[in-house]
py3Dmol code that shows the C-alpha trace and the ligand (Angstrom):
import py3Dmol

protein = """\
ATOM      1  CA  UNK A   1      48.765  85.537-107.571  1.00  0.00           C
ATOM      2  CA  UNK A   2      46.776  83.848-105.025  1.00  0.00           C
ATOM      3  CA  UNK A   3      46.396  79.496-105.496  1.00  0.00           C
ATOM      4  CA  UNK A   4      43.545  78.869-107.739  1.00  0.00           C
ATOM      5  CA  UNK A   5      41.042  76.871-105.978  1.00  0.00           C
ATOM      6  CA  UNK A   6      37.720  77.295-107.309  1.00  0.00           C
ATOM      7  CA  UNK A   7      37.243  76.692-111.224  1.00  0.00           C
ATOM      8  CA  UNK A   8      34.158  77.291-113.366  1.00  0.00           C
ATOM      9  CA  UNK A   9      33.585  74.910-116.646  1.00  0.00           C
ATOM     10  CA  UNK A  10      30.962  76.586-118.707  1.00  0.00           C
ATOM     11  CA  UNK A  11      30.029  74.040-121.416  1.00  0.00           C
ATOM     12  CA  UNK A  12      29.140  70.708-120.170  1.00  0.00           C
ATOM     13  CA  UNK A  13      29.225  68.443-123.639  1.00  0.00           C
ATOM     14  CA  UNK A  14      32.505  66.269-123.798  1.00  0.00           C
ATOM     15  CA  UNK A  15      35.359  68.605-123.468  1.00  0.00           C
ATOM     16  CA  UNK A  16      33.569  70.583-120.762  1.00  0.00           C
ATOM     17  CA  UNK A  17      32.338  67.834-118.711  1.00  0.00           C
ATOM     18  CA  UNK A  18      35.525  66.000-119.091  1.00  0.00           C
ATOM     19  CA  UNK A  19      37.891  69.212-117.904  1.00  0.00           C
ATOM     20  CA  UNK A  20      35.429  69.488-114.776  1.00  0.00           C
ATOM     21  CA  UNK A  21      36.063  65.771-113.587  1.00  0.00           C
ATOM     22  CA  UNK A  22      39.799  65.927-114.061  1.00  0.00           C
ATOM     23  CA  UNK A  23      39.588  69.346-112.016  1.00  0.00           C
ATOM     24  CA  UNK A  24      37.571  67.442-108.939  1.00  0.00           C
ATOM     25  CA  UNK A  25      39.878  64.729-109.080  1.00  0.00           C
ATOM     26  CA  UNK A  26      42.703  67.171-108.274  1.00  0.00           C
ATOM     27  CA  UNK A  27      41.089  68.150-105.397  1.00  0.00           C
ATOM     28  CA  UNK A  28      39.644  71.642-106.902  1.00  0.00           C
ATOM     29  CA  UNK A  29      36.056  72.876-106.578  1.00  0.00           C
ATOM     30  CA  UNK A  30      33.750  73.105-109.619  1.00  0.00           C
ATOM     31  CA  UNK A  31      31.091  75.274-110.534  1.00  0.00           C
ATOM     32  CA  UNK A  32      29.757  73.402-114.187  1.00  0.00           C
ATOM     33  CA  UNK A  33      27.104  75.483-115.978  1.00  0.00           C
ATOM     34  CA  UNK A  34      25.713  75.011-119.178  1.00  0.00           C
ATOM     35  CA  UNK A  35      22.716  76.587-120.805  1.00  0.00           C
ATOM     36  CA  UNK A  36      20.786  73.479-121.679  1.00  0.00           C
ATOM     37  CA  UNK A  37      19.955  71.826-118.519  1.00  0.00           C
ATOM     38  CA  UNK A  38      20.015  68.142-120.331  1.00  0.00           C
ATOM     39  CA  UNK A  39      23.308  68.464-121.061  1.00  0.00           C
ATOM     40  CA  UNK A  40      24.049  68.889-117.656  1.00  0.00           C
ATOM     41  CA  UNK A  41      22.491  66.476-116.219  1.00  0.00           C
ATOM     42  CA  UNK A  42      24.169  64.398-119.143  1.00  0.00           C
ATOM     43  CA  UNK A  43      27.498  65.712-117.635  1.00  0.00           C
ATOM     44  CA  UNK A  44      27.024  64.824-114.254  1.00  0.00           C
ATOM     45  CA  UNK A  45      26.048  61.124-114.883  1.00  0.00           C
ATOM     46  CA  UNK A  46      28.964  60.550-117.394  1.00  0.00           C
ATOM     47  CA  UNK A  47      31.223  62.480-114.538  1.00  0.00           C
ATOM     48  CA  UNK A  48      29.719  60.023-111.591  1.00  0.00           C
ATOM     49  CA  UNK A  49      30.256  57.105-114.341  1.00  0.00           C
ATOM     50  CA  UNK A  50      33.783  57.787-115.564  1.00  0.00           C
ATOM     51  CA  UNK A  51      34.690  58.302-111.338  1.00  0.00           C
ATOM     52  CA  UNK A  52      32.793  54.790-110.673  1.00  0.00           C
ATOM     53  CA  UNK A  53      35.394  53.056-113.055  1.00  0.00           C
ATOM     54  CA  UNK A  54      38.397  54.739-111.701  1.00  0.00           C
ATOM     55  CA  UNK A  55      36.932  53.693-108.716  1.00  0.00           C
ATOM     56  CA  UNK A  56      36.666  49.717-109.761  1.00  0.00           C
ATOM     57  CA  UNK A  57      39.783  49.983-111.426  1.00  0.00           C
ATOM     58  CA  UNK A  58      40.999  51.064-108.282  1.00  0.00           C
ATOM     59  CA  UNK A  59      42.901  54.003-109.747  1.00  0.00           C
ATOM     60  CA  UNK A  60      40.999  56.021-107.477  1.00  0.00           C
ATOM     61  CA  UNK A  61      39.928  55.111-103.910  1.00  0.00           C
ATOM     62  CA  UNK A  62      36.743  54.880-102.987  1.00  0.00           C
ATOM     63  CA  UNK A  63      36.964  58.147-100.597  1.00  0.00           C
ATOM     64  CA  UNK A  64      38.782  60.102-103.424  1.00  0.00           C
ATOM     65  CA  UNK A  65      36.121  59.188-105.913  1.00  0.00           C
ATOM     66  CA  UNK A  66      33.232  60.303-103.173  1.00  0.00           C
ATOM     67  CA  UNK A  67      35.378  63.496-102.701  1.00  0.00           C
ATOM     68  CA  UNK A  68      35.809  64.144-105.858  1.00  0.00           C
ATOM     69  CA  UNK A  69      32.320  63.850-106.992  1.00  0.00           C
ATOM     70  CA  UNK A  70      31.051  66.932-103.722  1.00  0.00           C
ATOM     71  CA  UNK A  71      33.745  68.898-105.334  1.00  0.00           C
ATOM     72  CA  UNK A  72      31.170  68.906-107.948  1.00  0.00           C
ATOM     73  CA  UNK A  73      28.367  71.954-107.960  1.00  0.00           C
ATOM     74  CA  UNK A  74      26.215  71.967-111.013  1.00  0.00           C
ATOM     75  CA  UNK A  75      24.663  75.468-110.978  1.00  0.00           C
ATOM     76  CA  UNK A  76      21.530  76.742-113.058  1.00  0.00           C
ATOM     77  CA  UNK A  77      22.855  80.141-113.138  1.00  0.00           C
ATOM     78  CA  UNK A  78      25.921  81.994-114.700  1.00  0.00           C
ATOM     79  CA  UNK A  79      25.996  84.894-111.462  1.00  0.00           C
ATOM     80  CA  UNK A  80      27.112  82.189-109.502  1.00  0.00           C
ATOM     81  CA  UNK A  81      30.270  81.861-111.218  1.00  0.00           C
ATOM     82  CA  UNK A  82      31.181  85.318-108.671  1.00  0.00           C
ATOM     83  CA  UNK A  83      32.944  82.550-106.441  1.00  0.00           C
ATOM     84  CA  UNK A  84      34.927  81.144-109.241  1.00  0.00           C
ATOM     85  CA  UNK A  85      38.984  82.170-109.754  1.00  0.00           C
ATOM     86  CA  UNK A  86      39.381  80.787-112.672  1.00  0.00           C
ATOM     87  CA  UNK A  87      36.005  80.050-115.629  1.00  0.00           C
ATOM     88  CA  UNK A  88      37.320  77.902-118.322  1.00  0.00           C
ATOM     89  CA  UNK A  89      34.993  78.653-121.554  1.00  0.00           C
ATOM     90  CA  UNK A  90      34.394  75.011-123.426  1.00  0.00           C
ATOM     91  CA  UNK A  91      31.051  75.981-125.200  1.00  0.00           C
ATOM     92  CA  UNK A  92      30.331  75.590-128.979  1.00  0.00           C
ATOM     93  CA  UNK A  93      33.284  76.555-131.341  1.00  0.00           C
ATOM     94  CA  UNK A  94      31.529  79.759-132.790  1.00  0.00           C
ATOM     95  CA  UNK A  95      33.372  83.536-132.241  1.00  0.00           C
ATOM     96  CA  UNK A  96      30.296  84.837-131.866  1.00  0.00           C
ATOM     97  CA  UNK A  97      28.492  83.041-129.009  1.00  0.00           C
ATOM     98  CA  UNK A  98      31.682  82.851-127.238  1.00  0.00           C
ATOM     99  CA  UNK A  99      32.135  86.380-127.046  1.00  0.00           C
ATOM    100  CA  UNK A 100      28.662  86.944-125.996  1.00  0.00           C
ATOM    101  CA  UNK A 101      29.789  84.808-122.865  1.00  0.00           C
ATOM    102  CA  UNK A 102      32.695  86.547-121.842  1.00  0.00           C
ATOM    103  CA  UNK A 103      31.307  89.780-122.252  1.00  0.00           C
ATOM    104  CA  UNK A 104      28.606  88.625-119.624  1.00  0.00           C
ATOM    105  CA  UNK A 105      31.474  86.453-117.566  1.00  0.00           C
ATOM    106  CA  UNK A 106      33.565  89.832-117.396  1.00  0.00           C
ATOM    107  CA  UNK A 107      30.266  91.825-115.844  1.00  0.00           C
ATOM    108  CA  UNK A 108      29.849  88.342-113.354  1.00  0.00           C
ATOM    109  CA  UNK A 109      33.474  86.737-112.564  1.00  0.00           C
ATOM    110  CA  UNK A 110      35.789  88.419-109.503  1.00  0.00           C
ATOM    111  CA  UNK A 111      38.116  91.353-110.481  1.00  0.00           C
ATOM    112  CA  UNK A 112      41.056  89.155-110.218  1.00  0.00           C
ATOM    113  CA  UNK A 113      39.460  86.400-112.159  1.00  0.00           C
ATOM    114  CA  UNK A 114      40.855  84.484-114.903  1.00  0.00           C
ATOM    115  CA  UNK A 115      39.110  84.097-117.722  1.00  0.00           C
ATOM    116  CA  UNK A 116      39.728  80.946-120.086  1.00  0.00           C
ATOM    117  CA  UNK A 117      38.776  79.295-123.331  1.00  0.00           C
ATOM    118  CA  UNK A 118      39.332  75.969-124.355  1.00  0.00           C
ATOM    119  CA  UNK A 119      38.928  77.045-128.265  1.00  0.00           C
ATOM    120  CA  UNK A 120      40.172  75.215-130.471  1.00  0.00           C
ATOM    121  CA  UNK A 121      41.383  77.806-132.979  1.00  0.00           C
ATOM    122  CA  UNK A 122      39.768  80.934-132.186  1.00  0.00           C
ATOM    123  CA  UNK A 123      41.520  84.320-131.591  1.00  0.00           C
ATOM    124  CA  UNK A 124      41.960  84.757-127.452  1.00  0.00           C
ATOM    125  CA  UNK A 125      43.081  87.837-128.554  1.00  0.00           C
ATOM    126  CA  UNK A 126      39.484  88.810-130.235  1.00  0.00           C
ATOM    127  CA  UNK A 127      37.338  87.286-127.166  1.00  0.00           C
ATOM    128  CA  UNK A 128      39.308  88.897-124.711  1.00  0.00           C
ATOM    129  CA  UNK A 129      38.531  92.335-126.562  1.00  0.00           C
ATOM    130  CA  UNK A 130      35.386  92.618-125.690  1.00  0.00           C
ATOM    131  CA  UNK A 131      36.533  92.086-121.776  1.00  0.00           C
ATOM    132  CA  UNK A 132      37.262  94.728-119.478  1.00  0.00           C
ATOM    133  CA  UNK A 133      40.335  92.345-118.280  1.00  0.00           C
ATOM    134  CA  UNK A 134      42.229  91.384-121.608  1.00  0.00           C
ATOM    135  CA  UNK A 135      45.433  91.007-119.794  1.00  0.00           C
ATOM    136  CA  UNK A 136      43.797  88.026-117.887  1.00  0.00           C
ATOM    137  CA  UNK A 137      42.396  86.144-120.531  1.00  0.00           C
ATOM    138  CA  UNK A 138      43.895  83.185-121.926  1.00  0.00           C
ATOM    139  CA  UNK A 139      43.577  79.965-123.939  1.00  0.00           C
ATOM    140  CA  UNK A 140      43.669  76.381-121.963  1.00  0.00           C
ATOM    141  CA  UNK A 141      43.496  74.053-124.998  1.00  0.00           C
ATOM    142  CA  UNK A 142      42.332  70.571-123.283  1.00  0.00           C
ATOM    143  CA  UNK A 143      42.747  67.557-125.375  1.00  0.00           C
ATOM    144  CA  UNK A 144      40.037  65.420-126.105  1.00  0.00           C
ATOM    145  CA  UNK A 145      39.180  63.467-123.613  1.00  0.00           C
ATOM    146  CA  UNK A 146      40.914  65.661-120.914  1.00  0.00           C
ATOM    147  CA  UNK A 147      41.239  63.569-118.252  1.00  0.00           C
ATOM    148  CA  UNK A 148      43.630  61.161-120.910  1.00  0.00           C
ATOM    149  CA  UNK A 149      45.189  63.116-122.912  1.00  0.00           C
ATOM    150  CA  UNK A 150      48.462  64.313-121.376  1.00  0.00           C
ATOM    151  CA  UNK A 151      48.782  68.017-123.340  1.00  0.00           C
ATOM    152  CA  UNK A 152      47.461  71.260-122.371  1.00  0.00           C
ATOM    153  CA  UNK A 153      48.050  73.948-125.185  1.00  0.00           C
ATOM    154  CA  UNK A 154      48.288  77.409-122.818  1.00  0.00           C
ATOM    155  CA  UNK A 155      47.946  80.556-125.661  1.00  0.00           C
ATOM    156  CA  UNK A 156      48.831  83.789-125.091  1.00  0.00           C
ATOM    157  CA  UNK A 157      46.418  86.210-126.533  1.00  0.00           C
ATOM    158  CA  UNK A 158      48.266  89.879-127.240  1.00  0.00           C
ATOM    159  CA  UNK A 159      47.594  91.390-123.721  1.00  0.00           C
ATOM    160  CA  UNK A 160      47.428  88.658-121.483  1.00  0.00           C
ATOM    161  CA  UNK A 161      50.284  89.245-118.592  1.00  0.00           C
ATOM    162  CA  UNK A 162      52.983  87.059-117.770  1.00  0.00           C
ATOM    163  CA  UNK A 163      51.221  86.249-114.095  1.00  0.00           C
ATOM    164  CA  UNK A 164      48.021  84.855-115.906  1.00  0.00           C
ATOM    165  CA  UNK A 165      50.453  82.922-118.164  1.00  0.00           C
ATOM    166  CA  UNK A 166      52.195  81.477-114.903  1.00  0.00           C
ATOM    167  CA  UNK A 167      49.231  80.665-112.897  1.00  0.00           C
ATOM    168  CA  UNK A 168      47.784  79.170-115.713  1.00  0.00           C
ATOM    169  CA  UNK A 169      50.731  76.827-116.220  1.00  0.00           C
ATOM    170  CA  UNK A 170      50.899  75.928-112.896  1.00  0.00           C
ATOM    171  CA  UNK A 171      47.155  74.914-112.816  1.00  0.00           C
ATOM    172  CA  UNK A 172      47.573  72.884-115.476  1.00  0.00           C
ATOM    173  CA  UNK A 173      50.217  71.243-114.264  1.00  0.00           C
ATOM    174  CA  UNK A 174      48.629  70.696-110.850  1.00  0.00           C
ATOM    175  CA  UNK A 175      46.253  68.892-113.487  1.00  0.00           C
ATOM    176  CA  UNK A 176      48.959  66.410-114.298  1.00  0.00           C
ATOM    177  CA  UNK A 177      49.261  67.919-117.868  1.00  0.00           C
ATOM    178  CA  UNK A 178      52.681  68.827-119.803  1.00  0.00           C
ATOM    179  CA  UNK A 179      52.116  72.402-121.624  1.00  0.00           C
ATOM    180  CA  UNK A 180      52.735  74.127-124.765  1.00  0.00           C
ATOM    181  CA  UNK A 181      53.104  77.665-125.178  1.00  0.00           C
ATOM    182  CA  UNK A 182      51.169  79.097-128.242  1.00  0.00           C
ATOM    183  CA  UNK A 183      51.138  82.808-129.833  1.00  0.00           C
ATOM    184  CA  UNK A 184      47.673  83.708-130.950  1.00  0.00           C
ATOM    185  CA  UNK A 185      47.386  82.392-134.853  1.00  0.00           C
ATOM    186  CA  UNK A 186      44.533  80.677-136.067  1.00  0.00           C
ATOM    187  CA  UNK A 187      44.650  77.175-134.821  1.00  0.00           C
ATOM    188  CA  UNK A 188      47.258  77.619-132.740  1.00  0.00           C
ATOM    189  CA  UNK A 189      50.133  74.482-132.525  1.00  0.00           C
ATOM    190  CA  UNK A 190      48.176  71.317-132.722  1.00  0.00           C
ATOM    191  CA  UNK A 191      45.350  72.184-134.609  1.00  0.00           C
ATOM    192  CA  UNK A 192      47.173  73.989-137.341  1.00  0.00           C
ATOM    193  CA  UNK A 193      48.934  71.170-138.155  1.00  0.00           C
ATOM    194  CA  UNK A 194      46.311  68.405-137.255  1.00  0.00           C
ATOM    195  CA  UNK A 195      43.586  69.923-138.708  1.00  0.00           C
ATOM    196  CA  UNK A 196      44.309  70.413-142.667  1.00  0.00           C
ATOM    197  CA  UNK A 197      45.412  66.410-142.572  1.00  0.00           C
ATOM    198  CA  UNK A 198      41.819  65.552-141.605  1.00  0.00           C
ATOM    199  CA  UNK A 199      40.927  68.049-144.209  1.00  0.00           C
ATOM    200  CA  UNK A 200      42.994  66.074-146.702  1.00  0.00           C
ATOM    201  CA  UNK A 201      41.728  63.050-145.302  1.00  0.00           C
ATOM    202  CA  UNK A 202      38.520  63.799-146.188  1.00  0.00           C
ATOM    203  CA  UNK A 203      39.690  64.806-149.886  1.00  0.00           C
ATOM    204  CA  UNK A 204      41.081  61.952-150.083  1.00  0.00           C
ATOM    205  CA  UNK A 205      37.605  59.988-149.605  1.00  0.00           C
ATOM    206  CA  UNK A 206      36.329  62.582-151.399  1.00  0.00           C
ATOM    207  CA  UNK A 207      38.207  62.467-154.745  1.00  0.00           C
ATOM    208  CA  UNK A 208      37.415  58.606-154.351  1.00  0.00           C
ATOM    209  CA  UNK A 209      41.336  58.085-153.487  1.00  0.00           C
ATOM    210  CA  UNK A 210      40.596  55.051-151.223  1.00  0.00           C
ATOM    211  CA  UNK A 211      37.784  53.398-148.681  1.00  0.00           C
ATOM    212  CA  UNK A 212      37.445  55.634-145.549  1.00  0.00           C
ATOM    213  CA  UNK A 213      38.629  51.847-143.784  1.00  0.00           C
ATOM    214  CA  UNK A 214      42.184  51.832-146.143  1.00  0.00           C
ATOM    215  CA  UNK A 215      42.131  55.731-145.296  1.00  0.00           C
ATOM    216  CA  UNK A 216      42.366  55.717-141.690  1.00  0.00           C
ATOM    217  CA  UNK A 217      44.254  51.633-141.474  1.00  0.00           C
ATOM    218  CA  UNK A 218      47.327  53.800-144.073  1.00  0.00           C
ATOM    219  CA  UNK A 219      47.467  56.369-141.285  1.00  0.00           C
ATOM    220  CA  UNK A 220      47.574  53.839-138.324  1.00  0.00           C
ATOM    221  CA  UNK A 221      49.782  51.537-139.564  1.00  0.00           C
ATOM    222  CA  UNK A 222      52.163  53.345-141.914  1.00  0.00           C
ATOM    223  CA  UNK A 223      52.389  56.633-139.586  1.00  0.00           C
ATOM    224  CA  UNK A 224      51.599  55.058-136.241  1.00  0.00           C
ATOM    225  CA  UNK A 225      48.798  56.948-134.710  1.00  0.00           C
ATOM    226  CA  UNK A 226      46.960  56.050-132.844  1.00  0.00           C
ATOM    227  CA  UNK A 227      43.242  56.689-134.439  1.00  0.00           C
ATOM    228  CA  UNK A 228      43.328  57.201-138.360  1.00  0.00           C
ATOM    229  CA  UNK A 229      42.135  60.554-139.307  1.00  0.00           C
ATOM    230  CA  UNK A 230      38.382  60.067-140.148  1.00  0.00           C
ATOM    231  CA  UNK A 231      37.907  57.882-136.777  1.00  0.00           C
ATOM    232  CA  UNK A 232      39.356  61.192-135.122  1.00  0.00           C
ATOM    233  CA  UNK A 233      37.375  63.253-137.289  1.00  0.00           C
ATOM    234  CA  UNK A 234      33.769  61.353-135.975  1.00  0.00           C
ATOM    235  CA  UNK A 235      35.554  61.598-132.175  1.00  0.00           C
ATOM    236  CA  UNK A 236      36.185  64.921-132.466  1.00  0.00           C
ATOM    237  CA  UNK A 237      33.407  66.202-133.761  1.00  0.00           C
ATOM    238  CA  UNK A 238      32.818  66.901-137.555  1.00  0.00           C
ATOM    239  CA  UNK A 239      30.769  70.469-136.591  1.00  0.00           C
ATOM    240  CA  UNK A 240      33.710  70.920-134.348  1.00  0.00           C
ATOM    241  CA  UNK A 241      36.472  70.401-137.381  1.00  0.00           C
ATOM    242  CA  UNK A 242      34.204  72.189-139.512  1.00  0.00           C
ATOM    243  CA  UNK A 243      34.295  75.269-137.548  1.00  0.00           C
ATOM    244  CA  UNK A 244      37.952  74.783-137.270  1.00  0.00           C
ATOM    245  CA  UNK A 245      38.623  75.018-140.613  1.00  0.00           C
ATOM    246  CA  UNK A 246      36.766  77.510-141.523  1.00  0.00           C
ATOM    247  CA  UNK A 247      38.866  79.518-138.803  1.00  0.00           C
ATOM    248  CA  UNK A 248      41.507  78.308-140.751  1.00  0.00           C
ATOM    249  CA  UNK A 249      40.589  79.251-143.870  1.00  0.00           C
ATOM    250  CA  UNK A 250      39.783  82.948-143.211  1.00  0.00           C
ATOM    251  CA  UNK A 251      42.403  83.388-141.066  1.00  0.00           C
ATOM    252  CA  UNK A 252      45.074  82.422-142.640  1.00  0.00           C
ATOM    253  CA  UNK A 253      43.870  83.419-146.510  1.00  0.00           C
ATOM    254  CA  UNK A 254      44.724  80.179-148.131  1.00  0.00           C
ATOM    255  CA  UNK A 255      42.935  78.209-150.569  1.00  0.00           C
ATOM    256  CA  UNK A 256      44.722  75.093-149.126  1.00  0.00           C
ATOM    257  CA  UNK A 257      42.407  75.226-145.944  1.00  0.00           C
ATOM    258  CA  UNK A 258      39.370  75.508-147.858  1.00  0.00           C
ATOM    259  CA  UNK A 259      36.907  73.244-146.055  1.00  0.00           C
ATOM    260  CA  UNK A 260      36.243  69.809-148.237  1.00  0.00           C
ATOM    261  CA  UNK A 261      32.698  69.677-149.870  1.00  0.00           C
ATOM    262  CA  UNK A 262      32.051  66.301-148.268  1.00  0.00           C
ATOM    263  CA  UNK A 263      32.945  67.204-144.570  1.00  0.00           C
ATOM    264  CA  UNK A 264      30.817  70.531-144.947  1.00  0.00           C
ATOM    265  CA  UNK A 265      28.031  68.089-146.643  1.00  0.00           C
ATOM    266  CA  UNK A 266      28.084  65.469-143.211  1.00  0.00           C
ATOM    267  CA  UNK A 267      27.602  68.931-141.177  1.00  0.00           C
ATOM    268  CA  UNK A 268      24.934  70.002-143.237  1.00  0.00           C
ATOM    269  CA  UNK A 269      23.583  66.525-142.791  1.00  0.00           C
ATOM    270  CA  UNK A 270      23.746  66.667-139.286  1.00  0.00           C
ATOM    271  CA  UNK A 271      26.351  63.470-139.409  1.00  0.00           C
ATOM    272  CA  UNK A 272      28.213  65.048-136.452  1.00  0.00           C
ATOM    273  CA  UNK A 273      30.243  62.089-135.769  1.00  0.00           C
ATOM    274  CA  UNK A 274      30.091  59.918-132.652  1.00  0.00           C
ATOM    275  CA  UNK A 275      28.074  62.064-130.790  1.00  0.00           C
ATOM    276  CA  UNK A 276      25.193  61.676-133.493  1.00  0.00           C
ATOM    277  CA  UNK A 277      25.505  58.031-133.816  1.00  0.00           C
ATOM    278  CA  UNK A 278      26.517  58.534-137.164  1.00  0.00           C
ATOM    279  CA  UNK A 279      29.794  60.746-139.087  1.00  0.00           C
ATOM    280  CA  UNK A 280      31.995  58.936-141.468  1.00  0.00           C
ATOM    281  CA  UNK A 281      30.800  56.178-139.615  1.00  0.00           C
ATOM    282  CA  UNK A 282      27.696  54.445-138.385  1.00  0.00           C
ATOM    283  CA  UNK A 283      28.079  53.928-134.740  1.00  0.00           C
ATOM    284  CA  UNK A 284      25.151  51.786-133.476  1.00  0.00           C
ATOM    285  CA  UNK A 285      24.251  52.790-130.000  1.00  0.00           C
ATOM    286  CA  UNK A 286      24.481  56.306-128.576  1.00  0.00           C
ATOM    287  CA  UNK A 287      27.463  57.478-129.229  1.00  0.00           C
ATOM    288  CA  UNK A 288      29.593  56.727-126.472  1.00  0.00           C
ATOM    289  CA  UNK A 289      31.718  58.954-125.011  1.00  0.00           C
ATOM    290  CA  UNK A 290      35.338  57.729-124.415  1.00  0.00           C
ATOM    291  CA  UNK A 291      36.004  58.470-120.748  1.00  0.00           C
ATOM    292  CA  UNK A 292      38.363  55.921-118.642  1.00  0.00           C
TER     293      UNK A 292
END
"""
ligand_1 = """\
44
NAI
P 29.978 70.935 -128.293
O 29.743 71.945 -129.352
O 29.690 69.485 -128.543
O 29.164 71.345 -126.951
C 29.107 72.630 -126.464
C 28.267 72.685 -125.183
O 28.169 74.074 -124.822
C 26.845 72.146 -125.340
O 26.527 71.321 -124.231
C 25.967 73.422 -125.336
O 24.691 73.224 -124.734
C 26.828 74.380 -124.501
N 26.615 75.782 -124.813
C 26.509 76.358 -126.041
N 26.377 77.693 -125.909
C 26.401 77.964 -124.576
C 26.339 79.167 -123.811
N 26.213 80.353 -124.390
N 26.418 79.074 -122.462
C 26.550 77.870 -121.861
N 26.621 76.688 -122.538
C 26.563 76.747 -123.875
O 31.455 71.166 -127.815
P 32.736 70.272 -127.363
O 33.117 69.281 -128.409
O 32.568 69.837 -125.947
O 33.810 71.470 -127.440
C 33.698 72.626 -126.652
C 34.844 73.560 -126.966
O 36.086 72.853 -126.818
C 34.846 74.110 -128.397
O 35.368 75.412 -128.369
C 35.794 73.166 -129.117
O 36.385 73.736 -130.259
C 36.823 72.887 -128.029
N 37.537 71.641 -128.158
C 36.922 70.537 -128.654
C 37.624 69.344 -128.773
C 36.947 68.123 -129.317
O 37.638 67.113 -129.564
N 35.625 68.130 -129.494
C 39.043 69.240 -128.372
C 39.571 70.465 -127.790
C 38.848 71.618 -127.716
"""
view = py3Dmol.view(width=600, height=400)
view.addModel(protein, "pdb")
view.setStyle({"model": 0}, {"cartoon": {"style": "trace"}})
view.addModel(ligand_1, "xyz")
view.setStyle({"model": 1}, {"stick": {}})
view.zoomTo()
view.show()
């Protein structure tokens, strides 16, 4: 299969916006769509903002960061994903919406387009059902932020063919990502595991175990990571975890990834974490979004 030079990000809120700049830094061509036209516009100025620092930081030269940003086309309309070879899905975790999209991205994209998700736990092998291409649709699991984080988790829905598996790889690794090779089970490697200990996490505020503080300073400290698990709860998104669990839950049939009462309460509260100003914690300007 052909090089991959021309990649479509549909989603431009943190996981989308981030995937597009780490794809213009490698030198690829972006086509970034999303359906509200604020966050968009939100994308491209944290994109131009994130490629400034690199730029003063001088881990990126001033002509790489100006080439990287016109390798950047924000477009207003999903047809225009035609030119794309690859469209990497990072819209809202819901099965629903999502397979709306690729239902319409299989009518729009190229016959020998790829078709990608960066789910975090929903079936690939589900969204690519209601394609006409199941055997090239796949999962690219970005970490959050993606131009950091060093893992891309590749899954393998039941159809898709060992040549979208390969030229998925070697995009990501063009990306300067290591990969991990999932089958298609709810919440694949990393959030199966990650996911039910910010569950417990939040049973453990819940139950009135501990302070959310003594919470997350146990898990930094006595388990060495690197953000405790509420902290990576708010970063992640508590809608986001929410919807993972639940994925979870009915997927897997067991009561011990029943969502916790209090982080289904914060979502019903709208306490979304950083990106709300306020999760398990009170952040007190706009939530910032943690790109170098
Ligand atoms: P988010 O839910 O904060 O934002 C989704 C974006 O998609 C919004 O800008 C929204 O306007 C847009 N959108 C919604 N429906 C759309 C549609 N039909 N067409 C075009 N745009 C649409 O999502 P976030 O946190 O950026 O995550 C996106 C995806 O990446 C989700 O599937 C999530 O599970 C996954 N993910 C999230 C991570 C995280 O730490 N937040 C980490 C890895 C994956």
């Amino acid at each position: 299969m052909a090089e991959r030079e021309v990649i479509g990000v549909v989603g431009g809120d943190q996981m989308g916006s981030g995937i597009a700049q780490l794809a213009i830094v490698a030198g690829l061509h972006v086509l970034l769509y999303d359906s509200d036209s604020e966050a968009l516009a939100r994308a491209t100025n944290s994109i131009s903002a994130s490629i400034s620092r690199l730029v003063a930081k001088g881990h990126l030269s001033q002509p790489a960061g100006d080439n990287a940003m016109k390798n950047l086309k924000c477009i207003q309309n999903l047809e225009e994903f035609r030119a794309a070879d690859v469209i990497i899905e990072a819209i809202v975790e819901s099965e629903d919406v999502k397979k709306k999209l690729f239902s319409e991205l299989d009518k729009i994209a190229k016959v020998s387009a790829i078709l990608a998700s960066n789910t975090s736990s929903i079936s690939i092998t589900r969204l690519a059902s209601v394609t006409t291409r199941p055997s090239q649709v796949i999962g690219m699991h970005f970490m959050n932020p993606p131009p950091i984080m060093k893992l891309i988790e590749i899954i393998r829905g039941a159809d898709t063919s060992d040549e979208v598996y390969i030229t998925i790889k070697s995009l990501a690794e063009r990306l300067g990502k290591t990969v991990i090779c999932s089958q298609d089970y709810p919440g694949f490697i990393v959030n199966r595991i990650l996911m039910p200990m910010i569950n417990e996490a939040f049973y453990t505020l819940y139950t009135g175990v501990a302070t959310k503080e003594d919470i997350d300073t146990g898990m930094k400290l006595g388990t060495n990571h690197p953000m405790g698990p509420l902290e990576l709860a708010d970063f992640i998104g508590l809608d986001v975890c929410l919807s993972i669990m639940k994925v979870l839950h009915e997927g897997l049939g067991d009561n011990k990834y029943s969502p916790c009462p209090l982080l289904v309460q914060y979502v019903d509260a709208g306490r979304f974490g950083r990106k709300k100003g306020i999760g398990v914690y009170l952040y007190q300007k706009e939530p910032a979004k943690s790109k170098p």
